[in-house]
gemmi code that builds the backbone of each chain (N, CA, C; Angstrom):
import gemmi

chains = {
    "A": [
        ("UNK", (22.426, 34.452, -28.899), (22.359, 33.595, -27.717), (21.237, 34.052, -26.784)),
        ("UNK", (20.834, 33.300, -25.962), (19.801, 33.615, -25.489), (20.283, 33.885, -23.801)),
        ("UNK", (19.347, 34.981, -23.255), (19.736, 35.236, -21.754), (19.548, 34.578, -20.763)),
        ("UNK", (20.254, 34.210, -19.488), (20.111, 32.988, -19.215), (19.728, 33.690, -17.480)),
        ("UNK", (19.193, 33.254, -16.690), (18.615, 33.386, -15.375), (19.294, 31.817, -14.723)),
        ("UNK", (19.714, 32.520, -13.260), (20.095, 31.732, -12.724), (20.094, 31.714, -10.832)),
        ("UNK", (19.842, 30.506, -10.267), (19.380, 30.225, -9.387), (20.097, 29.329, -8.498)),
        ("UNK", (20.439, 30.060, -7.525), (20.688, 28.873, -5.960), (19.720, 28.722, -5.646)),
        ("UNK", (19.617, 27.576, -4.711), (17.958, 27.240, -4.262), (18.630, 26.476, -2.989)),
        ("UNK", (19.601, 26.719, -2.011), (20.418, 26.608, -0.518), (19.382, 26.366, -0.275)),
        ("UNK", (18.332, 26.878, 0.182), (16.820, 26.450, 1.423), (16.698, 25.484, 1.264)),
        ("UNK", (15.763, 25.307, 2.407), (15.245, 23.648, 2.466), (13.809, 24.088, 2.826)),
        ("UNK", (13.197, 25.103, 2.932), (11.848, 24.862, 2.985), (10.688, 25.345, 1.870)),
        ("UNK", (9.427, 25.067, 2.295), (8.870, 24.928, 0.896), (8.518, 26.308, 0.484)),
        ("UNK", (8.435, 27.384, 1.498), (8.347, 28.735, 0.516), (9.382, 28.941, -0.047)),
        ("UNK", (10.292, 28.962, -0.068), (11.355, 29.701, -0.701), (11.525, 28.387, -1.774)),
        ("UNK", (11.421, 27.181, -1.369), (11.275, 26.641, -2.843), (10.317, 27.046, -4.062)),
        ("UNK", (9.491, 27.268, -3.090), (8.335, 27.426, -4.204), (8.504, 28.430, -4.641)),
        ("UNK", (9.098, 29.968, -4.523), (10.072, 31.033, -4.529), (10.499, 31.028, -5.810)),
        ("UNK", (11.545, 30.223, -5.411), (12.767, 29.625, -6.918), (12.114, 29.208, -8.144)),
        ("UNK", (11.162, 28.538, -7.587), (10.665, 27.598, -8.430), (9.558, 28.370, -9.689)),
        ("UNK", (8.594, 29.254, -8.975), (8.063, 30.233, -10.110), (8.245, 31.065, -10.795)),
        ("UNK", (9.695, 31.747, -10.169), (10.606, 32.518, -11.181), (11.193, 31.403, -12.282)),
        ("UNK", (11.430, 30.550, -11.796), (12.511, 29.914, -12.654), (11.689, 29.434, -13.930)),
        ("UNK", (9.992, 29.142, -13.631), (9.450, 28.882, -14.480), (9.131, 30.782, -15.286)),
        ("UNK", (8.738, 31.718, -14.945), (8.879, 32.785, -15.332), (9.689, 32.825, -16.324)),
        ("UNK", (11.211, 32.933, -15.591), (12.122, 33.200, -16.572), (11.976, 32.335, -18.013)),
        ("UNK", (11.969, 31.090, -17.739), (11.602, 30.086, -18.488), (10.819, 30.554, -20.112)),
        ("UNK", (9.640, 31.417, -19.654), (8.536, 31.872, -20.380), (8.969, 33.196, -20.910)),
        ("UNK", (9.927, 33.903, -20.289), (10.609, 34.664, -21.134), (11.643, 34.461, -21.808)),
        ("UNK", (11.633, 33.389, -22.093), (12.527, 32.662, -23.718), (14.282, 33.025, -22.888)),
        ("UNK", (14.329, 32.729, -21.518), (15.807, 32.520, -21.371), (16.051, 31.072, -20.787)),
        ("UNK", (17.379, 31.000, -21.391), (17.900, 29.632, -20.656), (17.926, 29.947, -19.261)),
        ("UNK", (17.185, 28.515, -18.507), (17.422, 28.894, -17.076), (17.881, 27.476, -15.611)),
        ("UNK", (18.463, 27.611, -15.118), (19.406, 27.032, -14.036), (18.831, 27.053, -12.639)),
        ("UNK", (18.737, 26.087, -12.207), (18.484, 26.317, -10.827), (19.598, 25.187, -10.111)),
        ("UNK", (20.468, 25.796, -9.430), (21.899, 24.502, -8.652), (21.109, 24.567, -6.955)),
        ("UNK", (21.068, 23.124, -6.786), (20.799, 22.809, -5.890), (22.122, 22.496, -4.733)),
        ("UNK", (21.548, 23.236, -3.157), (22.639, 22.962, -2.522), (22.736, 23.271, -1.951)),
        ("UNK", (23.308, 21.943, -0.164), (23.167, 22.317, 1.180), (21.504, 21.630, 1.411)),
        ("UNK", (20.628, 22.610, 2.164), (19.411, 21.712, 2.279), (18.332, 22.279, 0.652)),
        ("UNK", (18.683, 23.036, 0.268), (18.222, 22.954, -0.978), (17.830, 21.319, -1.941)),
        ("UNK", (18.925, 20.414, -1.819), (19.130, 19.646, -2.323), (17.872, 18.552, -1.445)),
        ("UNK", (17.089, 18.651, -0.560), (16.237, 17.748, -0.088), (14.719, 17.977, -1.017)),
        ("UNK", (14.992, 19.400, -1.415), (14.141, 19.463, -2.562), (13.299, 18.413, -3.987)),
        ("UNK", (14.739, 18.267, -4.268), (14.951, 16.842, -4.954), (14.960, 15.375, -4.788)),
        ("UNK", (14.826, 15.090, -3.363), (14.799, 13.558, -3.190), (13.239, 13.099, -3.407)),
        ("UNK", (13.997, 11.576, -3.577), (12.155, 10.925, -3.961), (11.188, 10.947, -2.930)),
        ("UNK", (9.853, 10.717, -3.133), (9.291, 10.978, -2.005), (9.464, 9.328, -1.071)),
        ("UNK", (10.195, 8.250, -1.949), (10.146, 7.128, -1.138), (11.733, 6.609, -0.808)),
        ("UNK", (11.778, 6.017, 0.113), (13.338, 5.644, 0.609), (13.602, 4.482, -0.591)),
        ("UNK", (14.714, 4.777, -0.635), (15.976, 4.218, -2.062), (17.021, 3.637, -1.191)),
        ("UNK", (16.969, 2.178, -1.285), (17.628, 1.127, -0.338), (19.164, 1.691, -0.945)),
        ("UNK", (20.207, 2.005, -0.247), (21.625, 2.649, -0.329), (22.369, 2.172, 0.006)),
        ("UNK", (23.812, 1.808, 0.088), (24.790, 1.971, 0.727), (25.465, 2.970, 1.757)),
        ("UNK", (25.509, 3.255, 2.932), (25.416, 4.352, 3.402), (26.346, 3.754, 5.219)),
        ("UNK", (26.846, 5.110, 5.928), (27.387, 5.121, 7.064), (26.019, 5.291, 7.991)),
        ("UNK", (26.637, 5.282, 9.332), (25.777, 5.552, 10.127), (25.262, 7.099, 10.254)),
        ("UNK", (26.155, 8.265, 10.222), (25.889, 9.617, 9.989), (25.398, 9.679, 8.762)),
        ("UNK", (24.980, 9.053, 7.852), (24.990, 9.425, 6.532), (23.467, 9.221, 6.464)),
        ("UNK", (23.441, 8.085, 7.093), (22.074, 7.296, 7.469), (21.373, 8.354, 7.805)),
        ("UNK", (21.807, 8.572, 9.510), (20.986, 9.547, 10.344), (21.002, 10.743, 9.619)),
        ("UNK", (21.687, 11.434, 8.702), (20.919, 13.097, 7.911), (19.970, 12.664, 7.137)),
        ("UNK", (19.835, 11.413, 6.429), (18.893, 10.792, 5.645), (17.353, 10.882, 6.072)),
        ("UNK", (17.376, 10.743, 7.728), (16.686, 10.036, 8.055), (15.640, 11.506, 8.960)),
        ("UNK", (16.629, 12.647, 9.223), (16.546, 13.855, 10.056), (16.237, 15.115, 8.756)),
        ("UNK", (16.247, 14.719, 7.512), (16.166, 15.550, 6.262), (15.150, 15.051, 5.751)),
        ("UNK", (14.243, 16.397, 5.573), (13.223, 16.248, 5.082), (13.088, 15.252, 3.610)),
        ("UNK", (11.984, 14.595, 2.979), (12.471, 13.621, 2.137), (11.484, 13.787, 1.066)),
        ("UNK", (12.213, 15.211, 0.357), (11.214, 14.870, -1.290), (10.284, 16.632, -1.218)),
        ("UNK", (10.128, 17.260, -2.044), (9.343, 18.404, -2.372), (8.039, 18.281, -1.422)),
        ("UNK", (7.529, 17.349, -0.892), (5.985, 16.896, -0.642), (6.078, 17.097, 1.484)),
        ("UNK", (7.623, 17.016, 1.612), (7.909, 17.322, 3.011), (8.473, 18.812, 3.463)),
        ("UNK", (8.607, 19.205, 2.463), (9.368, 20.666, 3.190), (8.500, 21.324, 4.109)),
        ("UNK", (9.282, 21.891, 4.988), (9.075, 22.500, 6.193), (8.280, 24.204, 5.770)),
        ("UNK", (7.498, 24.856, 6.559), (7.916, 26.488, 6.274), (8.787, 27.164, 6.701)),
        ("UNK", (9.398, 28.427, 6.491), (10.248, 28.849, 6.995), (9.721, 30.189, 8.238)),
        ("UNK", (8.809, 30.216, 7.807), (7.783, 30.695, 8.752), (6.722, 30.503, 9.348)),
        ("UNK", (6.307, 30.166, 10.428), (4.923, 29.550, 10.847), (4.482, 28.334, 10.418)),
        ("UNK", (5.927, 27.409, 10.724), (5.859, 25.943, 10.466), (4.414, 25.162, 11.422)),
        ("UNK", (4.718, 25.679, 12.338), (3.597, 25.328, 13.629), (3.834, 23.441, 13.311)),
        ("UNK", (5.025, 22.935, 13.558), (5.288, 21.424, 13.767), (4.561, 20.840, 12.793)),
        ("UNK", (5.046, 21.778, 11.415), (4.090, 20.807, 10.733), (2.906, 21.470, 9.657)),
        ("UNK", (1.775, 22.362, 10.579), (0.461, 22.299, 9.983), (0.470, 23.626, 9.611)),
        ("UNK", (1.540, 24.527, 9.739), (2.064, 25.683, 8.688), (1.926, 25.576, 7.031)),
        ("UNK", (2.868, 24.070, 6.811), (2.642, 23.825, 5.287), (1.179, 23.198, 4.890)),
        ("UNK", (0.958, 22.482, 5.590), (-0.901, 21.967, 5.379), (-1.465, 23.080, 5.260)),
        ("UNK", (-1.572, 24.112, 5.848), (-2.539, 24.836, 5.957), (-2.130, 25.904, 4.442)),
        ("UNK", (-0.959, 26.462, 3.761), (-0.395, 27.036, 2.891), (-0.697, 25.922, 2.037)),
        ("UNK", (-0.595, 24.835, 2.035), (-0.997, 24.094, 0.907), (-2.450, 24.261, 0.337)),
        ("UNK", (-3.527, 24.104, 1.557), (-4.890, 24.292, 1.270), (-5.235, 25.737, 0.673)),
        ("UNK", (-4.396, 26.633, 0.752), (-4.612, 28.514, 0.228), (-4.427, 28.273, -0.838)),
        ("UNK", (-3.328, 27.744, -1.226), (-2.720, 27.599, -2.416), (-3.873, 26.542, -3.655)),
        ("UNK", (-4.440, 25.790, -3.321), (-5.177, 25.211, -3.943), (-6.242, 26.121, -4.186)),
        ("UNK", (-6.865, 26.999, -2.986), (-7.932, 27.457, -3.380), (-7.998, 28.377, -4.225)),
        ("UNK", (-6.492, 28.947, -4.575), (-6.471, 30.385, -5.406), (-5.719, 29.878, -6.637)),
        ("UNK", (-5.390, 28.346, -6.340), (-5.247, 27.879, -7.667), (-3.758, 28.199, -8.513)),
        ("UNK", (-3.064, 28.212, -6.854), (-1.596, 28.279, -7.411), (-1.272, 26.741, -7.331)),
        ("UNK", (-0.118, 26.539, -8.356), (0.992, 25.296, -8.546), (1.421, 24.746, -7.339)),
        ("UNK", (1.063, 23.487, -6.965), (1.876, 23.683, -6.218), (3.499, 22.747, -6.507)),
        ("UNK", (4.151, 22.287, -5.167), (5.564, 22.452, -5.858), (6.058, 21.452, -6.397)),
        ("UNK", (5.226, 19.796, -6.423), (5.770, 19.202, -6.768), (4.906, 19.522, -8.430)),
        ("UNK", (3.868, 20.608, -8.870), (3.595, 20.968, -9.994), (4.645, 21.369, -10.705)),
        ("UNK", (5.013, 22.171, -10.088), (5.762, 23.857, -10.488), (7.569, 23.175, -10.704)),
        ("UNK", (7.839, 22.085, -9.969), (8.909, 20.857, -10.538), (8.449, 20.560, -12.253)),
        ("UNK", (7.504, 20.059, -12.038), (7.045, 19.318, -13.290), (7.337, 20.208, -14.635)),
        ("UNK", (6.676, 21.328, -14.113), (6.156, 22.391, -15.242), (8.007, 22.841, -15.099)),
        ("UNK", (8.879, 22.993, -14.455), (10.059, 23.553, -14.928), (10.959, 22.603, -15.641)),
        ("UNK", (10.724, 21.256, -15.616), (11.218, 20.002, -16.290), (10.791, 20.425, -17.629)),
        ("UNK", (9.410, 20.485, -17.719), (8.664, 20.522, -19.494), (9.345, 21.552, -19.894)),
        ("UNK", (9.489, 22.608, -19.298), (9.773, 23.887, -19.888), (11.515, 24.109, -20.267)),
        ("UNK", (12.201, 23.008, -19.137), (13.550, 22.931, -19.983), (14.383, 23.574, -19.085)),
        ("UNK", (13.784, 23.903, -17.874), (14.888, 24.607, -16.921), (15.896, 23.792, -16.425)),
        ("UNK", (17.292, 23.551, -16.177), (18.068, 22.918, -16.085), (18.418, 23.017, -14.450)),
        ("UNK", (18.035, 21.527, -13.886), (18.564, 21.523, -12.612), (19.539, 20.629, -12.341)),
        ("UNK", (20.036, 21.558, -11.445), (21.893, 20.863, -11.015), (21.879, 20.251, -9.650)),
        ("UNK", (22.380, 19.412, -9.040), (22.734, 19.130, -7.955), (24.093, 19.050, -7.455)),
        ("UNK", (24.321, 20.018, -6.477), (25.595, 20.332, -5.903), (26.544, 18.662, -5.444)),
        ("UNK", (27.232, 18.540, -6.018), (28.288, 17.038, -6.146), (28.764, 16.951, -4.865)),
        ("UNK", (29.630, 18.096, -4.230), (30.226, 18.610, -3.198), (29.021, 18.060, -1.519)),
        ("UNK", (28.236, 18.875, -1.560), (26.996, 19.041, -0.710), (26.024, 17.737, -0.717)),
        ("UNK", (26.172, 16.876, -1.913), (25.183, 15.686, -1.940), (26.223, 14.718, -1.338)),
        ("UNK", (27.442, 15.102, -1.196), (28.438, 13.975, -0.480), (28.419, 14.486, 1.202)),
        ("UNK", (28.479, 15.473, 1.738), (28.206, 15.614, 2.902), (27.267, 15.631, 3.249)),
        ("UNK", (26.006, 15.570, 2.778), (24.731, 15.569, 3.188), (24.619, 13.709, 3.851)),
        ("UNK", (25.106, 12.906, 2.609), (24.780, 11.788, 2.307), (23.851, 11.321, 1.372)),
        ("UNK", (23.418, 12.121, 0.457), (22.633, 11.977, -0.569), (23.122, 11.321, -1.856)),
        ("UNK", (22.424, 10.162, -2.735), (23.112, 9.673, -3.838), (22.151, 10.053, -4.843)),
        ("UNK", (22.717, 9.562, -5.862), (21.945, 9.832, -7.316), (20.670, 9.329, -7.149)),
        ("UNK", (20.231, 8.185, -6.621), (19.693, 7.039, -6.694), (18.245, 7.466, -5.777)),
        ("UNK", (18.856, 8.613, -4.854), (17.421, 9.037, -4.228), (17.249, 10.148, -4.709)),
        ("UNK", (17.392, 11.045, -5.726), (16.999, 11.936, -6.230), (15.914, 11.852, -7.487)),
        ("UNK", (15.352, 12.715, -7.702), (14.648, 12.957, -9.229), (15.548, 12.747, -10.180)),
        ("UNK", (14.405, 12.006, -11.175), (14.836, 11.697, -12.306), (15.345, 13.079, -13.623)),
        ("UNK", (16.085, 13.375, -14.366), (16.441, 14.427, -15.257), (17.153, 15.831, -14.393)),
        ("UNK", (17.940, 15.414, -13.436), (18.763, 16.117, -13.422), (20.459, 16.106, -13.890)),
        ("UNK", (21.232, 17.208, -13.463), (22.228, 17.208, -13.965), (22.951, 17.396, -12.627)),
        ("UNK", (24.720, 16.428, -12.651), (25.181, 17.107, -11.395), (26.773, 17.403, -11.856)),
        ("UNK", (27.429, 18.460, -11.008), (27.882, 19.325, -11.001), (28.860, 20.175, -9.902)),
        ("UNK", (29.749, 21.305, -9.753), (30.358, 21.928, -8.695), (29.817, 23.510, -9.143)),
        ("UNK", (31.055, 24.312, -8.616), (30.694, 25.865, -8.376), (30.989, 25.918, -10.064)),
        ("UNK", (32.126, 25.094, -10.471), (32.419, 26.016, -11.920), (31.624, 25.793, -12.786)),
        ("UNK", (30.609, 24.700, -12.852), (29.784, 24.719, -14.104), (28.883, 25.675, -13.274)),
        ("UNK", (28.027, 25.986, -11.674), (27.101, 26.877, -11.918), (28.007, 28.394, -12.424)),
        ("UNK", (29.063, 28.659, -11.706), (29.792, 29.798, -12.282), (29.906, 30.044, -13.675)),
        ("UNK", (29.618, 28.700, -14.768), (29.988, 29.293, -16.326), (28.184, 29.787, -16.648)),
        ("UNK", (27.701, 28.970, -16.176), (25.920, 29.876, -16.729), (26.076, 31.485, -16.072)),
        ("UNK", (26.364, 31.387, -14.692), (25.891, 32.673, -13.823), (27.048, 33.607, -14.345)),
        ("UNK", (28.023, 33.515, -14.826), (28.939, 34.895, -15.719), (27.991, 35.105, -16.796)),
        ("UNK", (27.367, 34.264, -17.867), (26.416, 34.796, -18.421), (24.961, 35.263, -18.036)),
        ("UNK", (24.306, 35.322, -16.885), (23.289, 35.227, -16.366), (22.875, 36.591, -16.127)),
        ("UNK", (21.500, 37.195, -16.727), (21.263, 38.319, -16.485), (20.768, 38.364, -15.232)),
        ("UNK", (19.865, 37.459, -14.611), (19.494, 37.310, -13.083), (20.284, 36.357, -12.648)),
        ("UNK", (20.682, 36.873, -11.533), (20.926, 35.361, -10.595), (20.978, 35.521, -9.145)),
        ("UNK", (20.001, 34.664, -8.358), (19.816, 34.441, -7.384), (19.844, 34.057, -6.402)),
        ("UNK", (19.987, 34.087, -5.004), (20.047, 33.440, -4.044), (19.522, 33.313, -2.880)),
        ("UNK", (18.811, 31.673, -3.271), (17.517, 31.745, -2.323), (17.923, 30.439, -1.083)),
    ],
    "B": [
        ("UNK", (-10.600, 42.619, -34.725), (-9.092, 42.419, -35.197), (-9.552, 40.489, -34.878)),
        ("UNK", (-9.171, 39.975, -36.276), (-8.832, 38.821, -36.223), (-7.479, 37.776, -35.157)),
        ("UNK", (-7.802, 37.576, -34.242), (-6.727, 36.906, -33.428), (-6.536, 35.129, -34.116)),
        ("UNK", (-5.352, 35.034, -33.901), (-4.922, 33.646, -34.650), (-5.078, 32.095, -33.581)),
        ("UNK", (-4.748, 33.072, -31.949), (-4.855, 31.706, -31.394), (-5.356, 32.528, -29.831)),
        ("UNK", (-6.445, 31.922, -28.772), (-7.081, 32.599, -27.636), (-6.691, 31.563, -26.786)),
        ("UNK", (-5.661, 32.397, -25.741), (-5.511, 31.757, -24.437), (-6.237, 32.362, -23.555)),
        ("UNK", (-6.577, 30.990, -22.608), (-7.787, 31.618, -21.889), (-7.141, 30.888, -20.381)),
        ("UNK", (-6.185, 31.729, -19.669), (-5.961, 31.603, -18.268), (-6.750, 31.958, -17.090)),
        ("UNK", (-8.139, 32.327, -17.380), (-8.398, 33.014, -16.224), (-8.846, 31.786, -15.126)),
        ("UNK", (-8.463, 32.511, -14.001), (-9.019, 31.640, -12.474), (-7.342, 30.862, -12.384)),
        ("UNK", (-6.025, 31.020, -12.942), (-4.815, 30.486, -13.129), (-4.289, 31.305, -12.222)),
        ("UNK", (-3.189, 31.019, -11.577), (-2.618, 32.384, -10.476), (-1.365, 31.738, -11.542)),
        ("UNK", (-0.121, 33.635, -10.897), (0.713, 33.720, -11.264), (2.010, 32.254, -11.429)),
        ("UNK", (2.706, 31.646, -11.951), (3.192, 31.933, -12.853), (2.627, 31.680, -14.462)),
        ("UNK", (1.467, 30.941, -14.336), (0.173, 30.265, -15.202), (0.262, 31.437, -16.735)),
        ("UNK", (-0.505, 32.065, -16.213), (-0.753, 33.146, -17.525), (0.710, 33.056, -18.780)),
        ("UNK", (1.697, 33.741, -18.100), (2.697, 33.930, -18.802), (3.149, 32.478, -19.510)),
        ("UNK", (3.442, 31.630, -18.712), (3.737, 30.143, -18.826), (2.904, 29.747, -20.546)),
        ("UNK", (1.610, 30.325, -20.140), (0.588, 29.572, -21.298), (0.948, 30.416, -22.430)),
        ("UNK", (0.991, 31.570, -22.230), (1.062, 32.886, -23.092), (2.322, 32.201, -23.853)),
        ("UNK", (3.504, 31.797, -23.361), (4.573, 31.561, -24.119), (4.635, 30.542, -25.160)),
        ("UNK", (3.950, 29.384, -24.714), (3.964, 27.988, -25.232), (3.024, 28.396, -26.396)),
        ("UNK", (1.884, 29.076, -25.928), (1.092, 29.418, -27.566), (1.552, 30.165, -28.036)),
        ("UNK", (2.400, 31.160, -27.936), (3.402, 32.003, -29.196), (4.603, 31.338, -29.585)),
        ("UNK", (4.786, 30.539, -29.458), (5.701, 29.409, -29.529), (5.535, 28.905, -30.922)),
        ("UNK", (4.205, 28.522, -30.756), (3.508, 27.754, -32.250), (3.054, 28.984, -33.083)),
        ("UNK", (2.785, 29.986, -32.698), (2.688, 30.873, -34.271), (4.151, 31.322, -34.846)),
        ("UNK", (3.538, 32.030, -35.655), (4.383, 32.588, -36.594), (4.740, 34.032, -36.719)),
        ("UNK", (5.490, 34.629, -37.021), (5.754, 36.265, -36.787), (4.858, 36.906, -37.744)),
        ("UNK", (3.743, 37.845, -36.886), (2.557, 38.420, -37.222), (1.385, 38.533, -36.937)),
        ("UNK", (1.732, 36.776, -36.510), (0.285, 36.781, -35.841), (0.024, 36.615, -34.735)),
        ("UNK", (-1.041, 36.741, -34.519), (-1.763, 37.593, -33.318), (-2.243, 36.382, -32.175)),
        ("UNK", (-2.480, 36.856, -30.469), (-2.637, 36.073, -29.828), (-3.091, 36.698, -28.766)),
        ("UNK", (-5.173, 36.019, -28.937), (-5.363, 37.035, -27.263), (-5.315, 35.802, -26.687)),
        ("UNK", (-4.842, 37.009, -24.920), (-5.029, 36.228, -23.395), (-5.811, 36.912, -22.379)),
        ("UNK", (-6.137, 35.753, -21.919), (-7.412, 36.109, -21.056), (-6.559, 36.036, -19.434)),
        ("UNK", (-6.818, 37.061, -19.088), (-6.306, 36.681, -17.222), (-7.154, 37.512, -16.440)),
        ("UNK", (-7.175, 36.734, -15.225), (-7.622, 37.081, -14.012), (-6.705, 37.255, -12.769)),
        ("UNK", (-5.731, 37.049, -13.013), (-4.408, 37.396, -12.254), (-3.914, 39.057, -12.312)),
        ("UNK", (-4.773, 39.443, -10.903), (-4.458, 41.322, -10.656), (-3.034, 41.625, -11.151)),
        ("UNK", (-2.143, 41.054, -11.197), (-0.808, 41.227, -11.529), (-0.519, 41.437, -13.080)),
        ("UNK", (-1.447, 40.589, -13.510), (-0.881, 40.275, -15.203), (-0.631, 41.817, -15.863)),
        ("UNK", (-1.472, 42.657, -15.830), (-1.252, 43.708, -16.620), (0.304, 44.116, -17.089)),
        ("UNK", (0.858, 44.704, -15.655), (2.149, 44.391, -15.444), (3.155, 43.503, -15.698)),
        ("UNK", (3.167, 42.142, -15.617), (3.694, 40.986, -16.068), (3.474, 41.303, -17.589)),
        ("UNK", (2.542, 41.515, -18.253), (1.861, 41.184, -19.677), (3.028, 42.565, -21.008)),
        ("UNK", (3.071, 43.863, -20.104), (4.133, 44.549, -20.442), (4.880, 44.654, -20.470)),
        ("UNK", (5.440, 43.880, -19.407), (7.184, 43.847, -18.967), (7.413, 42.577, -20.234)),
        ("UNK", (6.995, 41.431, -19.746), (7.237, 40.357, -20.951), (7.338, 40.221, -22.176)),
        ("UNK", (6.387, 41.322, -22.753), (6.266, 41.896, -24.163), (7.058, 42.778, -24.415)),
        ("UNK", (7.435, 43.286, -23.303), (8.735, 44.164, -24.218), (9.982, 43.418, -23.913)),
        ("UNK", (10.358, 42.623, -23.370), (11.582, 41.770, -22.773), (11.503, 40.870, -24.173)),
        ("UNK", (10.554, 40.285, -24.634), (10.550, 39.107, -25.807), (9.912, 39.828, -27.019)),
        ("UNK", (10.453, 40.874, -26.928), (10.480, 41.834, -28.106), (9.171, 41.472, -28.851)),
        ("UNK", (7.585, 41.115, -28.429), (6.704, 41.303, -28.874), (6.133, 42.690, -29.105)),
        ("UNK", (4.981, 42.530, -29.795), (4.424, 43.826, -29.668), (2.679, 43.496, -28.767)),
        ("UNK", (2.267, 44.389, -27.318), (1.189, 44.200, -27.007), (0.949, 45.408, -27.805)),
        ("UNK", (-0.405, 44.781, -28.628), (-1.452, 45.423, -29.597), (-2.404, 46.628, -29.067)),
        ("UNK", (-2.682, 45.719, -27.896), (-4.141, 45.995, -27.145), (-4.409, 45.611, -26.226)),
        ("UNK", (-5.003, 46.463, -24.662), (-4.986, 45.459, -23.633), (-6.401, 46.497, -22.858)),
        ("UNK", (-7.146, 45.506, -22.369), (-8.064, 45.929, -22.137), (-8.414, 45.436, -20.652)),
        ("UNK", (-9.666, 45.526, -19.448), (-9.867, 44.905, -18.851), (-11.711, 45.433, -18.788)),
        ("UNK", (-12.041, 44.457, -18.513), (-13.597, 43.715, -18.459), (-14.123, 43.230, -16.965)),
        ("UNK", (-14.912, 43.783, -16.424), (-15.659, 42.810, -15.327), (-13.985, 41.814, -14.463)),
        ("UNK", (-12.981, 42.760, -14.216), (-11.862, 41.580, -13.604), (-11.102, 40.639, -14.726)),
        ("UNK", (-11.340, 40.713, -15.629), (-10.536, 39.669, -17.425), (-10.003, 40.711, -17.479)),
        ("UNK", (-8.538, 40.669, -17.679), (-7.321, 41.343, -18.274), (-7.431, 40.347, -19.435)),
        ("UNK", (-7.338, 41.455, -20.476), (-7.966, 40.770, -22.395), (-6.485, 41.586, -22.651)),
        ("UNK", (-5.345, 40.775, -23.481), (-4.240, 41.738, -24.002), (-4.604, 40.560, -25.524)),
        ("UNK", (-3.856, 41.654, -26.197), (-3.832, 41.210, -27.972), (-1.974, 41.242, -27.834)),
        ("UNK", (-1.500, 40.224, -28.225), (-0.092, 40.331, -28.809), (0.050, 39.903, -29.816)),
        ("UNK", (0.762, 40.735, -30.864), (1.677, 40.279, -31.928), (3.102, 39.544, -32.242)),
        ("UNK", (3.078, 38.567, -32.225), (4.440, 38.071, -32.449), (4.772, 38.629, -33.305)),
        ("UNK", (6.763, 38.598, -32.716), (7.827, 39.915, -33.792), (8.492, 38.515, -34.857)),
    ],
}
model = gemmi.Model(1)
for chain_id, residues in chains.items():
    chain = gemmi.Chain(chain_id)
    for i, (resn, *xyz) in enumerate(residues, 1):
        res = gemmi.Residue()
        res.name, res.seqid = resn, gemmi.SeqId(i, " ")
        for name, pos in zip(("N", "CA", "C"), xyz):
            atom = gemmi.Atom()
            atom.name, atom.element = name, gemmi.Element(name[0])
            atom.pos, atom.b_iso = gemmi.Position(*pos), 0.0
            res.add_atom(atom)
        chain.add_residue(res)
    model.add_chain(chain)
structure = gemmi.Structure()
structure.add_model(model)
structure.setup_entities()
């Protein structure tokens, strides 16, 4: 059987996504099965970058609307500066020719890393299937709990 | 030493190298050989730890003008 790495990805902003996201491709490349469960603001990670006409409450609406929307909006978690924190980390990142995250998504899809979305947390958030990325899997604590008892890493970001 | 297949990551930042390194040992076969090229200050490190984690064998690892050159053998 093969060793499996495993990943919370709770944050909602784009370093620590991007964090998760290059280990997970790492692990990936070292021939283990690997997991990343989305959840809490983690899970804004995953929405599309365009609004997905819903059924929805008025609170459900307004986190919709107050949550960042899609990999391409995350915040920093440091030296956001309203904004031009991630612009400006985006432009470094190009120049030294790192992934960036809606790449480093892509490249963990090809590579087979398995992402979950917290069932629990996408209902209090107000989040549906329907605004998320395409090829995920969703889920509670006990399916991430049956990978992470086997999991030689597991993380929490 | 005859190499079977040359990955050439350099100017790639981390997680790149390894990423490529895998997918082309992927397609050989146990024996043969596979250089990589990096420019990622890190790889050396990455390039050992990985090779011994995926039970390869690094052959040979060299560095050049900033090119981290490793030879691996698939097990």
């Amino acid at each position: 059987m093969k060793d499996q790495t495993t990943i919370v990805l709770f944050s909602g902003e784009l370093d620590k996504a991007i964090a998760a996201f290059i280990i997970a491709n790492g692990a990936a490349a070292y021939d283990h099965e690997v997991t990343i469960f989305f959840t809490f603001w983690g899970l804004n990670t995953l929405r599309k970058d365009d609004a997905v006409k819903t059924k929805k409450g008025l609170l459900e609406k307004a986190f919709g609307w107050m949550m960042p929307r899609g990999a391409k909006k995350l915040g920093l978690s440091k030296m956001n500066f309203g904004g031009l924190g991630p612009q400006m980390i985006k432009h470094v990142m190009k120049k030294h020719n790192a992934l960036s995250l809606p790449q480093l998504i892509e490249l963990a899809q090809e590579q087979g890393v398995k992402l979950v979305a917290c069932t629990m947390t996408m209902d209090l958030l107000g989040l549906q299937q329907e605004e998320l990325i395409d090829g995920l899997e969703y889920a509670g604590v006990a399916a991430y709990l049956g990978d992470a008892s086997n999991g030689k890493v597991n993380l929490f970001i | 030493m005859k190499t079977d297949i040359l990955v050439d990551t350099r100017g790639m930042a981390c997680p790149m190298p390894i990423v490529k390194a895998k997918k082309a040992l992927d397609g050989l076969v146990s024996g043969q050989l596979m250089e990589v090229w990096s420019t990622d200050k890190g790889s050396l490190n990455d390039f050992q730890a990985w090779v011994r984690q995926t039970k390869h064998e690094l052959v040979k690892h060299e560095e050049e003008n900033g090119v981290y050159k490793f030879l691996v053998k698939k097990s």
